[in-house]
C-alpha positions in Angstrom: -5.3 -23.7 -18.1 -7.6 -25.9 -19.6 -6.1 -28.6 -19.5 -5.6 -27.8 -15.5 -9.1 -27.4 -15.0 -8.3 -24.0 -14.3 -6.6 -25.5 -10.8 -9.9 -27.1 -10.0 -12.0 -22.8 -9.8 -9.1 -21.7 -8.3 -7.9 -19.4 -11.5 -11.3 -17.7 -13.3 -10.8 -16.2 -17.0 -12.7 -13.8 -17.2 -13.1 -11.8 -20.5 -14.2 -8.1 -22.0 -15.1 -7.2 -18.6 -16.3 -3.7 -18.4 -14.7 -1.0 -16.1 -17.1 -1.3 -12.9 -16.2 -5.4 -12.9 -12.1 -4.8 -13.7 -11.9 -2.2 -10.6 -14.1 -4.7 -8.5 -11.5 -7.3 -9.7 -8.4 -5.7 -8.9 -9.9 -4.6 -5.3 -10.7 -7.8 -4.7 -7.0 -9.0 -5.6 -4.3 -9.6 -3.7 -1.4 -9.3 -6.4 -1.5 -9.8 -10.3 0.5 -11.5 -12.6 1.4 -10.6 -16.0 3.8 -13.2 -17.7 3.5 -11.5 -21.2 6.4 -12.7 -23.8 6.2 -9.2 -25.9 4.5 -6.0 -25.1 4.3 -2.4 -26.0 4.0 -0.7 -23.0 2.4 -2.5 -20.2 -1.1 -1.2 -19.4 -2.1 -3.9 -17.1 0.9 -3.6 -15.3 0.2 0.5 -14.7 -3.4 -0.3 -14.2 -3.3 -2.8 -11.0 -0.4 -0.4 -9.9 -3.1 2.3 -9.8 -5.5 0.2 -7.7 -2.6 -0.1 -5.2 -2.2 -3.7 -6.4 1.6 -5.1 -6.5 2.5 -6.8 -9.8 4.8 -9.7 -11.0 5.2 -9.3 -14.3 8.2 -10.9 -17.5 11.6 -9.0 -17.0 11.9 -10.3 -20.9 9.9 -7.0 -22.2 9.2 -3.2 -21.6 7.7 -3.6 -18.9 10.1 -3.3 -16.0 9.8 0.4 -17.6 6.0 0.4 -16.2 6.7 -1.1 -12.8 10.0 0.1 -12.0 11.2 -1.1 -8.5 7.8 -2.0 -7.3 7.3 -5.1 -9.8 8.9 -8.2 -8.9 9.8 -10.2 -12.2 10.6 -12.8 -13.7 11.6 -15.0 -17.1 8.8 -16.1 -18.7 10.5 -18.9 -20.5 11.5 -19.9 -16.7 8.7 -21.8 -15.3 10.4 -23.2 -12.5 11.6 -19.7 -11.6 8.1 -18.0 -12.3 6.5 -20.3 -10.3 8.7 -19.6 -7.2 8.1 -15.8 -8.1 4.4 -16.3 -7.7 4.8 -19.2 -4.9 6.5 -15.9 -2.6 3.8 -13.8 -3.0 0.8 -16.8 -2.3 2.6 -18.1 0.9 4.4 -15.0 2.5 1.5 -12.2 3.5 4.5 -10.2 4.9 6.2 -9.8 1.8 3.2 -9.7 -0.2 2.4 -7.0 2.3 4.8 -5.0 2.1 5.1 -4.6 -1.3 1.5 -4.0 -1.9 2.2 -0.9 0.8 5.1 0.4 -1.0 3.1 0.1 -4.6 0.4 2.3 -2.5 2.6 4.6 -1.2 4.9 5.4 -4.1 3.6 4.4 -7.6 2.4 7.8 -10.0 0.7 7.0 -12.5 1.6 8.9 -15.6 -0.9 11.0 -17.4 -0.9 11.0 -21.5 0.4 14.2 -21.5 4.0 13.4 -19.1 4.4 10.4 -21.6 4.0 12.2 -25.0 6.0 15.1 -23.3 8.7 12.1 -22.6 8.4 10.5 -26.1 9.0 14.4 -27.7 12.2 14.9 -25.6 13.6 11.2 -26.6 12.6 11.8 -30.2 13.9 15.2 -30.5 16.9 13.8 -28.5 17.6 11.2 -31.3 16.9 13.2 -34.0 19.7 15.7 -32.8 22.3 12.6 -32.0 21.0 12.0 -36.1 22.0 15.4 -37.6 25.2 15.2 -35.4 26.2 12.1 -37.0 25.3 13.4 -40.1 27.3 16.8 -40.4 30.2 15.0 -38.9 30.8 12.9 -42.2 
């Protein structure tokens, strides 16, 4: 981006913003994109979601288990292919449209405790599948 010129003002990095200027950013949005190589769950991703924003975001990762079907995504080690990704949602409103409405209209966010119910009921599940394993040798 640097070396860009960060496209001449048209990209702004903005850092530790505070919560009053990341919900004025993501109202002011009209998509985000997160091309992350490796991450652990995906906040960002959940986050814009829950401004109503619609989200591109690496296929390569976790987090098509944050977006679900309302993500577009992409390979981030695909530039050509990222680019077109993004390219879609810059230059066609009525895609970019409706996709923001359907983000609007059917993304939950989950709450801390539907997730740590979840990651009991996996663990549990794969500690059982374990002892299985185990009393069957």
């Amino acid at each position: 981006l640097e070396h860009a010129h960060f496209l001449d003002g048209k990209i702004v990095w903005r850092d530790r913003v505070d919560d009053a200027e990341l919900a004025r950013l993501y109202a002011s949005c009209l998509f985000t994109v997160y091309p992350s190589l490796y991450e652990g769950w995906g906040l960002p991703v959940a986050e814009g979601m829950a401004f109503g924003r619609w989200c591109m975001a690496s296929g390569t990762s976790s987090l098509p288990e944050v977006g679900g079907d309302l993500a577009d995504y992409f390979d981030p080690f695909d530039v050509p292919g990222a680019t077109a990704t993004i390219e879609r949602a810059i230059l066609d409103p009525a895609y970019r449209a409706e996709k923001t409405r359907a983000v609007r209209e059917r993304f939950a966010p989950r709450s801390w405790l539907t997730s740590a119910t979840a990651l009991r009921s996996r663990l549990e599940s794969l500690a059982a599948d374990q002892a299985g394993k185990s009393s069957a040798r």
